[in-house]
C-alpha positions as CSV (number, residue, x, y, z in Angstrom):
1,X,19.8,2.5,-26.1
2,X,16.9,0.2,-27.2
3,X,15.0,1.4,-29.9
4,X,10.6,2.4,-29.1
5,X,9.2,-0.7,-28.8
6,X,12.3,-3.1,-27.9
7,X,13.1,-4.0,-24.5
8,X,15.3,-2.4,-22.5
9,X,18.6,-3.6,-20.6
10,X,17.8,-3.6,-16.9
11,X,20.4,-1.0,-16.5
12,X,19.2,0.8,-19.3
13,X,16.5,2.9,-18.1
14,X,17.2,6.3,-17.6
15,X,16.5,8.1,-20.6
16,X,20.6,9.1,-22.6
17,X,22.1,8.4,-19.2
18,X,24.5,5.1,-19.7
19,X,24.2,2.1,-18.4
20,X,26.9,2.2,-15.5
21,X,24.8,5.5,-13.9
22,X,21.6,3.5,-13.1
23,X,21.7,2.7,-9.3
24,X,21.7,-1.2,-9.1
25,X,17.9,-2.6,-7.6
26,X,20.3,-3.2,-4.1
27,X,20.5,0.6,-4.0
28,X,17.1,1.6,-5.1
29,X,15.4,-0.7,-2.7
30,X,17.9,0.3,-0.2
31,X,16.4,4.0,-0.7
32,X,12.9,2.5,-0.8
33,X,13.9,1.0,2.7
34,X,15.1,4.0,3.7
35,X,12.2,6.1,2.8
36,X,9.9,3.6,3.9
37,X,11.3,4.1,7.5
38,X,11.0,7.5,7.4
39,X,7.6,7.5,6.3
40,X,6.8,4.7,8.9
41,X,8.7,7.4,11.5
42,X,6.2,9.8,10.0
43,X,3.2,7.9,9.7
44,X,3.4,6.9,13.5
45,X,3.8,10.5,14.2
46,X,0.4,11.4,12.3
47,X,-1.4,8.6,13.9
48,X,-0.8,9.6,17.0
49,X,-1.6,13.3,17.0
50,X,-4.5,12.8,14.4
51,X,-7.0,10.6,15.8
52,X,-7.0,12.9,19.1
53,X,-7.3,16.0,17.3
54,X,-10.2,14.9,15.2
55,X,-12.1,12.0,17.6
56,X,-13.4,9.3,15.8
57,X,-16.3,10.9,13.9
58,X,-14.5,13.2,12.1
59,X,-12.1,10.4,11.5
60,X,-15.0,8.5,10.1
61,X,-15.8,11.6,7.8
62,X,-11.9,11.9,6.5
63,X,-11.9,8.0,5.9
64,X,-15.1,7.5,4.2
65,X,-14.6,10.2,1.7
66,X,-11.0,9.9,0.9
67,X,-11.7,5.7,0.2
68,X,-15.2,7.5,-2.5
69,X,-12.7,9.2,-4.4
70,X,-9.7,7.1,-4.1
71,X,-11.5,4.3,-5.4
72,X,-13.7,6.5,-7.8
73,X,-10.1,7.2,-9.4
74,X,-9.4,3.8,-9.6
75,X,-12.1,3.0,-10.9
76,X,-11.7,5.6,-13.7
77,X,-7.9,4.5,-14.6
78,X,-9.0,0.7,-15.1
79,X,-5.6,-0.6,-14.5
80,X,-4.1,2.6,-16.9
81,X,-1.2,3.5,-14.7
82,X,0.1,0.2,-13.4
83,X,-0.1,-0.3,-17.2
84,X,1.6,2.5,-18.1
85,X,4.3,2.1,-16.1
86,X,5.2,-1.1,-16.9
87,X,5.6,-0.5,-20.4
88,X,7.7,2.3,-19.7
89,X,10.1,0.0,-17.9
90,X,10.2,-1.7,-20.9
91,X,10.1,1.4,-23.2
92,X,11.7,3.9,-21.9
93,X,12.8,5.8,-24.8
94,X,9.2,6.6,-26.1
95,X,8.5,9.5,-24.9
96,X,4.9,9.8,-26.7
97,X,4.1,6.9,-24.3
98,X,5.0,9.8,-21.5
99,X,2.6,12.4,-23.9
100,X,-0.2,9.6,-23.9
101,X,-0.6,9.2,-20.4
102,X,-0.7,12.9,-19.5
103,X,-3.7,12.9,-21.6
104,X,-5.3,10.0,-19.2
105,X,-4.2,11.9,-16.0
106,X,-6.3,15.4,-17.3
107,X,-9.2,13.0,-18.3
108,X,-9.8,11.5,-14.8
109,X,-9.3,14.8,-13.2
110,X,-11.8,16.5,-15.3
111,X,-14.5,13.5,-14.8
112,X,-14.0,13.7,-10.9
113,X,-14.5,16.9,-10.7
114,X,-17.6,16.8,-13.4
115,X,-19.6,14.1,-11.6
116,X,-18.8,15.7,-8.5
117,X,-20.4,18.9,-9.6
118,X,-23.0,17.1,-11.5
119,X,-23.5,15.1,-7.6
120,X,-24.3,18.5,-5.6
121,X,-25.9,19.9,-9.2
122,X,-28.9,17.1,-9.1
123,X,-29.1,17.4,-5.8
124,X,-27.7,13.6,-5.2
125,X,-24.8,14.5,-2.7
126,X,-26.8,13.3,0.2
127,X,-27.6,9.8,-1.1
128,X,-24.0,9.7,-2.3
129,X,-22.4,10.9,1.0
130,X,-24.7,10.7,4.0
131,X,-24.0,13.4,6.6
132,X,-21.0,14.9,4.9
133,X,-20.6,19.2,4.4
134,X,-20.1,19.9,0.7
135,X,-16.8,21.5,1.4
136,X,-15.2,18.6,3.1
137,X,-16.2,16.2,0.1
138,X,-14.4,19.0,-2.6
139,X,-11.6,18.7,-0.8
140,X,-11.7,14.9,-0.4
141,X,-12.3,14.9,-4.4
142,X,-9.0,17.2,-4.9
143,X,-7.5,14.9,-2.6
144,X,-8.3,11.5,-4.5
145,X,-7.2,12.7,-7.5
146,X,-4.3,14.3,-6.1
147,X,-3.3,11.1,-4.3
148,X,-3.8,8.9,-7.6
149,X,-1.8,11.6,-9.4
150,X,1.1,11.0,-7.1
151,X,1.3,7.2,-7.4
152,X,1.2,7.2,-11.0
153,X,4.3,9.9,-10.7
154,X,6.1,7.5,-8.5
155,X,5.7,4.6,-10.7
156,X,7.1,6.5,-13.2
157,X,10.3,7.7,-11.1
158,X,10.8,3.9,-10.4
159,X,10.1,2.7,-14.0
160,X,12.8,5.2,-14.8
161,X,15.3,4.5,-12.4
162,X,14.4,7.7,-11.1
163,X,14.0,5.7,-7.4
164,X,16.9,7.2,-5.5
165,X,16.5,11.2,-6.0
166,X,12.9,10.5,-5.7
167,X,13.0,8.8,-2.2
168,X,15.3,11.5,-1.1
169,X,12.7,14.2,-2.0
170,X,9.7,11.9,-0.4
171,X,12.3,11.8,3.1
172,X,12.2,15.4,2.8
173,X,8.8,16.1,2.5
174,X,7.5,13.7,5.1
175,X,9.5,15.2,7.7
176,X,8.5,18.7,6.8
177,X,5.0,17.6,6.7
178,X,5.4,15.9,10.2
179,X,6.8,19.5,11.5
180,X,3.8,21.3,9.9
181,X,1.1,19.1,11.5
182,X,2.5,18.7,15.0
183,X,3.1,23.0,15.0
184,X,-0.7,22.6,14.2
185,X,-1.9,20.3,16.8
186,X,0.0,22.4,19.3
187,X,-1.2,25.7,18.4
188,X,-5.1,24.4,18.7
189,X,-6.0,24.7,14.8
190,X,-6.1,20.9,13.6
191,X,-9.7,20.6,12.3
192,X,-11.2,18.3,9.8
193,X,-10.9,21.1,7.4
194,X,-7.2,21.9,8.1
195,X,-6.3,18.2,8.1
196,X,-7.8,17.8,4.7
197,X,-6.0,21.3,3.6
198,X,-2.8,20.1,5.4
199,X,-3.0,16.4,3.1
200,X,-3.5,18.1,-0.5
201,X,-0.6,20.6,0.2
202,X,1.6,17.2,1.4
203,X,0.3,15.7,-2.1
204,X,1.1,19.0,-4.0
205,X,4.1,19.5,-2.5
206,X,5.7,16.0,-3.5
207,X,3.8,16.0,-6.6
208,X,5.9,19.4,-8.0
209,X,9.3,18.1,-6.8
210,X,9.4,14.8,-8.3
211,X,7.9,16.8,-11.7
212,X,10.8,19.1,-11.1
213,X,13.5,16.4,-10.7
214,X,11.8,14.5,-13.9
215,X,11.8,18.0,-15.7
216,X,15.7,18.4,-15.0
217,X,15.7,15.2,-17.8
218,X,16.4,16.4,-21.3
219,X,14.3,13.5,-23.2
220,X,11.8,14.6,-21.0
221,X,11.5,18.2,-21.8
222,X,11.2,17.0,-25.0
223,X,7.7,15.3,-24.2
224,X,5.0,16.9,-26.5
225,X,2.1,18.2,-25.8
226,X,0.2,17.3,-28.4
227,X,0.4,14.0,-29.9
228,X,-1.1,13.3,-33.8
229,X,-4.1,11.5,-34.2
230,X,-2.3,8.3,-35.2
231,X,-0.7,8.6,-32.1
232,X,-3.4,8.7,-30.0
233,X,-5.2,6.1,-32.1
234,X,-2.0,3.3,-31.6
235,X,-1.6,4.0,-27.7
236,X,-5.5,3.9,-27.5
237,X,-5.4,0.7,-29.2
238,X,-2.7,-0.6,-27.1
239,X,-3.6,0.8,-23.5
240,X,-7.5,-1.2,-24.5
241,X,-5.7,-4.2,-25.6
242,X,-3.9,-4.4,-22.5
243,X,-6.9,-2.7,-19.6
244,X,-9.6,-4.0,-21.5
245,X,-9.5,-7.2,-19.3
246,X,-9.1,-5.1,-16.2
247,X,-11.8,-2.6,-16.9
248,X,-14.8,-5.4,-15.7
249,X,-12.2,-5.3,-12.5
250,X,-11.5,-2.7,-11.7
251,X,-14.9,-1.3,-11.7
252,X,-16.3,-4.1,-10.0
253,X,-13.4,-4.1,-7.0
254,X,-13.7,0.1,-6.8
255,X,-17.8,-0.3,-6.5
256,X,-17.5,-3.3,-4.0
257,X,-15.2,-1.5,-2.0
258,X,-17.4,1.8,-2.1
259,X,-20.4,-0.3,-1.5
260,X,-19.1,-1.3,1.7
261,X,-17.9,2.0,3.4
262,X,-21.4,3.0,2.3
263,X,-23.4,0.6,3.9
264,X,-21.0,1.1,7.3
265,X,-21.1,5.3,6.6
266,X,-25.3,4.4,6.2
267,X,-26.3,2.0,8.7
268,X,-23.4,2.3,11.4
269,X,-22.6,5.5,11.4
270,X,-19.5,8.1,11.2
271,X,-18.6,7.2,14.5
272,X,-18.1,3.0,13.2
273,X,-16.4,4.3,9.8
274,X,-13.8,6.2,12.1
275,X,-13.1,3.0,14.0
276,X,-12.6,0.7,10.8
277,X,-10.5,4.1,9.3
278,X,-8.1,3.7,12.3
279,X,-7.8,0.5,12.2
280,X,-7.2,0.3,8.8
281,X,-4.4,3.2,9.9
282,X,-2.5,1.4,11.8
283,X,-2.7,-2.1,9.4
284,X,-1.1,0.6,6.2
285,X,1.6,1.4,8.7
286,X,2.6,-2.1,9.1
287,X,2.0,-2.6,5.3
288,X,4.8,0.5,5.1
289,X,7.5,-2.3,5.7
290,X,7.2,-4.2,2.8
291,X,5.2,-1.9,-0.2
292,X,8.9,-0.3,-0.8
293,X,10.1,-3.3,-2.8
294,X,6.7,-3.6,-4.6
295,X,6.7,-1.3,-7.8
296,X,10.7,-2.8,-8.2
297,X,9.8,-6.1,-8.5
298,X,7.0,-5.0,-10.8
299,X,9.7,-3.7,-12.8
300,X,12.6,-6.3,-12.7
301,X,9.0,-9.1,-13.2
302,X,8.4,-6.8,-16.9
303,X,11.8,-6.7,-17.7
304,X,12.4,-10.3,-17.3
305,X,9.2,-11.1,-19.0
306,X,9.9,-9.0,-21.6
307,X,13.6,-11.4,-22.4
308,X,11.8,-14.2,-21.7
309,X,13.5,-15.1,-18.5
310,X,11.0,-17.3,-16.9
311,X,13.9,-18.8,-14.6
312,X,14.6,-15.6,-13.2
313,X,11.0,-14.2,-12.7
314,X,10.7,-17.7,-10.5
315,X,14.0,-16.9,-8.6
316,X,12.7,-13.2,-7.4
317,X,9.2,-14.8,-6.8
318,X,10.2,-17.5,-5.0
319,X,12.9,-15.3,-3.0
320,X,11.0,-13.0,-2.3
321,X,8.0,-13.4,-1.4
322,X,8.4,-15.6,1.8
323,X,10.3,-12.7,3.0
324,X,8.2,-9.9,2.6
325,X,5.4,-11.7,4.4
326,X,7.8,-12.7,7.6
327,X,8.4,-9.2,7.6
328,X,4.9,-7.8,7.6
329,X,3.8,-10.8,10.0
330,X,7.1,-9.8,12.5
331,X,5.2,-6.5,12.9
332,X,1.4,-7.9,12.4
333,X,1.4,-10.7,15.1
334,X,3.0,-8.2,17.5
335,X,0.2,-5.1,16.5
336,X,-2.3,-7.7,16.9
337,X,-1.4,-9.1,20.1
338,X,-1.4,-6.1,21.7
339,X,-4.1,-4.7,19.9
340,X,-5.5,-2.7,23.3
341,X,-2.2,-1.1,24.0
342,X,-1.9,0.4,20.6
343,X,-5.2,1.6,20.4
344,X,-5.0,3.1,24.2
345,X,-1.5,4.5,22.3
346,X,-2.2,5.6,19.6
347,X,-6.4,6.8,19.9
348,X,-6.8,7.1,23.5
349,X,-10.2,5.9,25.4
350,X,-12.0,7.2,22.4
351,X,-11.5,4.6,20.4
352,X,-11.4,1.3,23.4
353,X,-13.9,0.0,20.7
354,X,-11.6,-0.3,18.0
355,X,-9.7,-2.8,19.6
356,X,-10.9,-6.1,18.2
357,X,-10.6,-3.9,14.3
358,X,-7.1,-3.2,15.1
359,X,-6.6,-6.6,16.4
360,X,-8.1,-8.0,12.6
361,X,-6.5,-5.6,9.9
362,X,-3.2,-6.3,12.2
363,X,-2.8,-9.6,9.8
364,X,-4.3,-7.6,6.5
365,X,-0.8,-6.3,5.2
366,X,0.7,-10.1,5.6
367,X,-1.8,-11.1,2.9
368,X,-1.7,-7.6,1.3
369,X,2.1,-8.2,0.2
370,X,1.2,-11.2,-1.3
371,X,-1.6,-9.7,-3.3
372,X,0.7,-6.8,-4.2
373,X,3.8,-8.8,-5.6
374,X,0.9,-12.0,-6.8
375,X,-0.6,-8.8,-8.6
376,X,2.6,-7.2,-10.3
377,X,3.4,-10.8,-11.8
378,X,-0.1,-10.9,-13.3
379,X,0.4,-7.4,-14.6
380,X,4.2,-8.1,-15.9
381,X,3.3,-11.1,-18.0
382,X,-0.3,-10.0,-19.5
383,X,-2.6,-12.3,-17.8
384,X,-4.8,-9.5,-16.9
385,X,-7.7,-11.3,-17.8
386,X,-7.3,-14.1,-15.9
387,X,-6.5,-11.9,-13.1
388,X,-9.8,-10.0,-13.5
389,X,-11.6,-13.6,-13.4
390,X,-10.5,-14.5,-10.2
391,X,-11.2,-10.7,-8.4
392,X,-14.8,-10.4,-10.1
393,X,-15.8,-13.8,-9.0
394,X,-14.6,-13.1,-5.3
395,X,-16.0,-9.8,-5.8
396,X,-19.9,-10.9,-6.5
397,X,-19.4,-13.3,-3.8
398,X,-18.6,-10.8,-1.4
399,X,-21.5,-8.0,-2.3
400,X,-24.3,-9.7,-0.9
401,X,-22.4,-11.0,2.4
402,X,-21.5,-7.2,2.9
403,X,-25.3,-6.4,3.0
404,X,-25.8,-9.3,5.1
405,X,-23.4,-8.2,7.4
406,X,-23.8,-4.4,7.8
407,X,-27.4,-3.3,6.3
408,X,-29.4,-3.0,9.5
409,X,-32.2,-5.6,10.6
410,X,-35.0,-4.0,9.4
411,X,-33.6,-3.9,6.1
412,X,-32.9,-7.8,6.6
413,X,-29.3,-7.4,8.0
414,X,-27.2,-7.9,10.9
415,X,-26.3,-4.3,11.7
416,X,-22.8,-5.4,12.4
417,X,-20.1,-2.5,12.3
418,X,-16.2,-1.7,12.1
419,X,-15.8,-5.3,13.1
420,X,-17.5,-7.4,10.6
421,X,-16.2,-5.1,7.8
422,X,-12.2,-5.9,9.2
423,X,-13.2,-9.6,9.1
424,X,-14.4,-10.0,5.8
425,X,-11.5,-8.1,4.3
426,X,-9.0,-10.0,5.9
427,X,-10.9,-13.6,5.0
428,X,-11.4,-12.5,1.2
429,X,-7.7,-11.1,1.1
430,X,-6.6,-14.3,2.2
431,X,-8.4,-16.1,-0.2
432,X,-7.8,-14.0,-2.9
433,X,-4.4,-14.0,-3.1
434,X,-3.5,-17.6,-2.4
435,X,-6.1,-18.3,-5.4
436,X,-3.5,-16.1,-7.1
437,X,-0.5,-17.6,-5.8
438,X,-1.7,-21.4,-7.6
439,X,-1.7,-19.6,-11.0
440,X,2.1,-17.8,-10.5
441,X,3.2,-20.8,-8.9
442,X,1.9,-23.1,-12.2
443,X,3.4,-20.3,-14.4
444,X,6.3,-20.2,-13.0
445,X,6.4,-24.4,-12.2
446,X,7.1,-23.7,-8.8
447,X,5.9,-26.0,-5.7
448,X,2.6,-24.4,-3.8
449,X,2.9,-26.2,-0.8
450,X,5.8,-24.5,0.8
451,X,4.0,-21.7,0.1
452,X,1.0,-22.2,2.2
453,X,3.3,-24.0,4.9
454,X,5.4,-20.9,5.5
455,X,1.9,-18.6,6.0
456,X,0.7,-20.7,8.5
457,X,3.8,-21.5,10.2
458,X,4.8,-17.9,10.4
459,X,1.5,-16.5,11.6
460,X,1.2,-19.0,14.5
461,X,5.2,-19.1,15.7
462,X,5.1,-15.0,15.8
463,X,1.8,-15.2,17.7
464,X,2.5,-17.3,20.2
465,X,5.8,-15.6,20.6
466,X,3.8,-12.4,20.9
467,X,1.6,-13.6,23.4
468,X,4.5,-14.9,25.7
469,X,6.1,-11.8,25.6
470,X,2.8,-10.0,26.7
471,X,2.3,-12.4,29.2
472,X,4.9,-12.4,30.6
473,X,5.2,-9.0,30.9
474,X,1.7,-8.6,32.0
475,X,2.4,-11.3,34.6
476,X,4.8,-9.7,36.4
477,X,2.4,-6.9,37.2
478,X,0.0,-9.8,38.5
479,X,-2.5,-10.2,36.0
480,X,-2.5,-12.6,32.9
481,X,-5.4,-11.3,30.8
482,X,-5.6,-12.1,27.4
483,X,-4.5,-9.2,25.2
484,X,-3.7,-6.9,27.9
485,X,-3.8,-3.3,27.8
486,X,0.1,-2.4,28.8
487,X,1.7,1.1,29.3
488,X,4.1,2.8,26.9
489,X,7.4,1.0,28.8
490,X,5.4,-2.5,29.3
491,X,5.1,-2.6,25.4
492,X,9.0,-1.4,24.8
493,X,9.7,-4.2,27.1
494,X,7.5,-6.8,25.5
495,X,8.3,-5.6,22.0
496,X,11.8,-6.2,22.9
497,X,11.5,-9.4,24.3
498,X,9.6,-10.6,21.2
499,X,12.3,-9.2,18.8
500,X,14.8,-11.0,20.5
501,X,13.5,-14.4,20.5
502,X,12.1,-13.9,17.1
503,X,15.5,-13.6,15.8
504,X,17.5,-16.3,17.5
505,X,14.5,-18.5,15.7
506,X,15.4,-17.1,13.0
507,X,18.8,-17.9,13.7
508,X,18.0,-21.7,14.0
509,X,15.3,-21.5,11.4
510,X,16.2,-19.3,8.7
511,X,13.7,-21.0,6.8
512,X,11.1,-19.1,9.1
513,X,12.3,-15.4,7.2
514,X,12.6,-17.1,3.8
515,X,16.3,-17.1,4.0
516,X,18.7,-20.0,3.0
517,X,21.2,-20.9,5.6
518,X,24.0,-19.5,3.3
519,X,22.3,-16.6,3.2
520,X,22.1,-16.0,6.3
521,X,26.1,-16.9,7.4
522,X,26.4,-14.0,4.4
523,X,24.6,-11.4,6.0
524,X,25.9,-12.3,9.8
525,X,29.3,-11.8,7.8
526,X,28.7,-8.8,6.6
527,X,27.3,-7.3,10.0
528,X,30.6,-8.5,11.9
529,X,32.7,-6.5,9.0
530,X,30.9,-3.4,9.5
531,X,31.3,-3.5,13.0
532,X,35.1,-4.8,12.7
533,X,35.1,-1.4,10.2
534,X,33.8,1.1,12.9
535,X,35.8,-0.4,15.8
536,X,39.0,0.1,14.1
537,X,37.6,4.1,13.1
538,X,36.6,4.9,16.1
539,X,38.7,7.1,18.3
């Protein structure tokens, strides 16, 4: 086992378990996958009976005060848990490095809950929250916290190798919570309170299992509690060293991204917030696809970093990266195509508006996955400061276009709504991240062209396949309308006609999903074995 400090072997990361126990990243991303599907299967299930129990203002209440507190705990961590875990990957004998952190964790719970009190205390909760009940934004604070709380835990199970029970338990749980909500929609008593209640319990829920199953550890039982003052003082040290870059970030990405639900909560309304919320829904559903490989490559980036394996940092970048994006396009292009349907779906007439949203934040996760994986290569090899100089730059850019765009026209804006705000996220994700991609792609002296050609090239082949499949669809029912509004079966039908000329492209342009020809005669091999394998089982 690697010594406190030293690097650890990839297979090296449970803590006293050997080396040929750790699941290989195959299996860990298989259970990722896995889970990932599930919790899409679950997530689908919660969008549809959600949005109709609650309508779109209370919607609008649940999404603007879950995005305060989310990003007030963001703002608070400065980059501390991503940081965190990704020394533990490295690390993960030292378990005062565990010890540290849980010090962090009680500090950003106790300074949410202080400045909320201090909020309703000075009498500031209505400048802070317009039109929100008191008990709703408690709730939304345990909530943010809660929610934080649980990503930092997963990142932790992953840095670990803790990934496979983990997404086992997270299966579990989201099915469970799927059964709890829909007996609650059908017995009449899904309210914006019992919504909120029913999320924490989901959180706290998950949150004790996974501390259970880390618990069941014995290096982690030995974790102390209190850690000497030189102790604190080193990891301090460190943890600055490392955030410090971040901290301008961070704070400047969590108060741009408050600033604009506030200006949407102040000058459009609930009713606009719960439109951008549910559209911003259904884009983290499609993002569901792809954010299971995330935190792994996170890892596998530190580790290599940490050996000094540029060669293979640009071999997983390079690999896989094109692929996560076909992916998340596959699904995007589709969603926004038939933006109407899945709104009529999903919402019902009470949120027809929230078409064109939908439509936007569709193509946000394609861009997202970029930013995520972009982000964890930033984070992996220590160029946080260069990657806080490209987000605050973007960032003071984009505060006074927000005003522009949402303060009302008295106030010298253009009162736009749910629309405007989907637009400008998508545009400055899009920027964003392919400013990102020039610096990884110098790092790790890789090409950017083929980069950029395989965005545009996938966005505009899988729309215009989309939009054949709804037309023709839509055709045979005698009307050609762009982005039609089809039934339940129509959209089977033209999902299915889309997935099945999407793949024979793929089949003559492998290229298209990132894959090498090679690759792909591998995988169609392996398909045609399993399928030898079953025929010869079966009875």
């Amino acid at each position: 086992m690697a010594s406190p400090g030293s690097v650890a072997d990839i297979g090296d990361l449970y803590f006293d378990v050997p080396v040929s126990a750790v699941p290989s990243l195959g299996r860990r991303y298989t259970y990722k996958l896995g889970a990932g599907i599930v919790g899409l299967a679950a997530a689908l299930g919660t969008q549809t009976i959600v949005p109709r129990a609650l309508g779109p203002e209370s919607l609008g209440h649940y999404a603007f005060l879950t995005n305060f507190f989310g990003q007030l705990a963001g703002m608070l961590s400065i980059g501390v848990s991503l940081a965190f875990v990704t020394k533990l990957a490295a690390r993960p004998n030292e378990v005062k490095l565990v010890s540290f952190f849980r010090y962090v964790v009680i500090g950003i719970g106790a300074t949410i809950l202080l400045f909320t009190a201090a909020a309703f205390a000075m009498r500031f909760d209505h400048q802070l929250w317009p039109g929100e009940r008191g008990a709703y934004v408690w709730m939304a604070a345990l909530l943010g916290f809660g929610l934080w709380s649980l990503d930092s835990l997963g990142g932790v199970n992953d840095a670990l190798g803790f990934t496979v029970p983990a997404e086992r338990t997270r299966i579990a749980t989201k099915l469970t919570g799927l059964l709890v909500l829909a007996g609650m929609f059908l017995l009449g008593v899904l309210t914006l309170g019992s919504y909120f209640a029913w999320s924490i319990g989901s959180v706290v829920s998950l949150g004790a299992f996974w501390l259970r199953l880390l618990h069941r550890n014995p290096s982690l039982r030995r974790v102390p509690w209190v850690l000497a003052r030189e102790d604190r003082q080193r990891y301090a040290r460190e943890f600055i060293a490392y955030c410090g870059p971040l901290a301008a970030y961070a704070v400047a990405n969590s108060i741009a991204l408050l600033f604009d639900r506030w200006l949407l909560q102040r000058f459009a309304g609930a009713r606009e917030q719960g439109f951008y919320g549910f559209s911003y829904q259904l884009g983290a559903l499609i993002f569901l696809g792809t954010s299971a490989i995330v935190p792994l490559l996170t890892r596998e980036f530190s580790v290599a970093h940490g050996r000094s394996d540029v060669p293979r940092m640009a071999q997983l970048f390079k690999d896989t990266l094109p692929r996560l994006f076909f992916v998340a396009a596959f699904f995007g292009a589709f969603a926004a195509v038939n933006a109407r349907s899945f709104v009529s779906l999903f919402g019902g007439t009470a949120y027809a508006a929230a078409a064109a949203p939908v439509a936007i934040m569709a193509f946000y996760p394609m861009h997202q996955t970029y930013g995520q994986v972009s982000g964890g290569l930033f984070y992996a090899t220590g160029r946080t400061a260069l990657y806080r100089n490209i987000g605050v730059t973007t960032l003071l850019i984009g505060i006074p276009i927000s005003f522009l765009l949402f303060a009302s026209r008295d106030a010298g804006g253009m009162g736009l709504g749910a629309t405007a705000l989907a637009g400008k996220m998508l545009v400055f994700q899009i920027v964003v991240v392919n400013v990102q991609l020039y610096f990884n792609a110098k790092m790790l002296k890789l090409s950017l062209a083929p980069f950029l050609v395989h965005q545009l090239l996938t966005v505009a082949v899988l729309v215009a396949v989309a939009l054949g499949g709804a037309g023709l669809v839509w055709g045979a029912s005698g009307s050609w309308r762009a982005m039609p509004q089809m039934s339940a079966p129509q959209l089977i039908v033209a999902g299915f006609l889309y997935g099945v000329v999407v793949l024979g492209l793929v089949a003559v342009f492998p290229r298209l999903a990132g894959l090498r020809r090679e690759e792909l005669r591998a995988i169609i091999a392996r398909m045609e074995r399993l399928l030898s394998a079953r025929r010869r089982t079966a009875p």
